[in-house]
C-alpha positions in Angstrom: -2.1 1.5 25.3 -1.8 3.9 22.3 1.5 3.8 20.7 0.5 6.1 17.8 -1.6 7.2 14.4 -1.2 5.1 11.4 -0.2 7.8 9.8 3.0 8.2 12.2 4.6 4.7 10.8 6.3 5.1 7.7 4.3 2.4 5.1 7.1 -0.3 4.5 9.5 1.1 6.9 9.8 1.0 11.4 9.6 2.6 14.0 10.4 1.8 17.8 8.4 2.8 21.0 8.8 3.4 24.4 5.2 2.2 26.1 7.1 1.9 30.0 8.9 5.0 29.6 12.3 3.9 30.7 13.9 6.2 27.8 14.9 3.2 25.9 12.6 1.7 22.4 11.3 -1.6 23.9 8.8 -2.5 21.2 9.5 -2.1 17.7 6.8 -2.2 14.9 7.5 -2.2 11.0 4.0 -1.1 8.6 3.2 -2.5 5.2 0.0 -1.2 4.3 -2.6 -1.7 7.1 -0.7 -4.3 8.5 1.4 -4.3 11.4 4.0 -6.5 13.0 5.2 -5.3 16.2 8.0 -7.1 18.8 9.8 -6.8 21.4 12.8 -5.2 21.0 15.3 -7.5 21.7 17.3 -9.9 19.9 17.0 -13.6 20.9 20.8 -14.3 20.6 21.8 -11.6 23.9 18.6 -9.4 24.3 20.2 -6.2 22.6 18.2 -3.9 21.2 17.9 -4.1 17.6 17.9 -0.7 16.1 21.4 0.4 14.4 20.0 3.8 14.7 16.5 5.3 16.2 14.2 3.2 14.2 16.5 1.6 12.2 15.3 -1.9 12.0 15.6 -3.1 8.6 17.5 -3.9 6.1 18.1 -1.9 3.2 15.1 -3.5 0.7 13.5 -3.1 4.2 12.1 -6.9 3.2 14.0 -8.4 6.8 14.7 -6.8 10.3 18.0 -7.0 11.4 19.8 -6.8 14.6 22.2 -4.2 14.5 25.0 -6.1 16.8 25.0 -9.3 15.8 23.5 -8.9 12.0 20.7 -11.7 12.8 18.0 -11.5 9.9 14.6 -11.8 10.5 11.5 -12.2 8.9 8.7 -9.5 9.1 5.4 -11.0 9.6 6.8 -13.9 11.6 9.6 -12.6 13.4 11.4 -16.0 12.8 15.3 -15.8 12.6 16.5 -17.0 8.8 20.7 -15.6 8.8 22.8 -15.3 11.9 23.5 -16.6 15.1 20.3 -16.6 16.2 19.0 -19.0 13.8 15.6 -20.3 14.0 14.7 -19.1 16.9 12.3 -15.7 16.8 11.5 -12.7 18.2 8.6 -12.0 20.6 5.6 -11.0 19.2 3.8 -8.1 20.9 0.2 -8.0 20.1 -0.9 -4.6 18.1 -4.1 -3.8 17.3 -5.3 -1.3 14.4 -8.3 1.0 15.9 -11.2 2.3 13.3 -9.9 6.0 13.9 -6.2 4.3 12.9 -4.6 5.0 16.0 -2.4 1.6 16.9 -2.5 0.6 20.3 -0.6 -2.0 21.9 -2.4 -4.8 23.9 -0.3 -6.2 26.4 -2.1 -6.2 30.4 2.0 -5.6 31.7 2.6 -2.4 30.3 -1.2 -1.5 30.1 -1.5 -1.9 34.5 1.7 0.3 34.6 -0.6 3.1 33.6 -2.9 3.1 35.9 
């Protein structure tokens, strides 16, 4: 499922998306360079959604997403949990994939059959 172009994430910044159109961001993905991390959006401590604002996942050196309602740190390309009460645990990865033409397309058969 096509999320986007390339050119539509901000390089070391986020962005959020809304692949089962239920009007709420549930996978988020942040860009540095050509790679991409995306994951679910959802905090492992309740499930909230992350964003403090419309893709407003990270902090301010943009080095750690945070959750906006419990202040849980994590790590970019791992998604692991290193501040907050959330600790050690991690968010969900989402598989991404990069396309030759640089649209990003998420891979995931759940939201994919909803299409059809």
């Amino acid at each position: 499922m096509r999320l986007c172009h390339l050119d539509d994430l901000p390089d070391n910044g986020s962005r959020g998306f809304d692949p089962q159109r239920t009007g709420q961001d549930s996978v988020l993905v942040v860009r540095r360079g050509t790679k991409l991390f995306a994951y679910a959006d959802a905090c492992p401590h309740h499930g909230t959604p992350m964003a403090w604002r419309k893709d407003a996942y990270l902090n301010a050196a943009a080095d750690r997403i945070v959750c906006a309602a419990h202040g849980a740190q994590f790590e970019v390309e791992t998604g692991l949990c290193t501040l907050g009460p959330c600790l050690g645990e991690s968010l969900t990865r989402m598989p991404v994939a990069l396309q030759d033409n640089g649209e990003v397309h998420l891979a995931n058969r759940n939201f994919e059959d909803r299409d059809k």
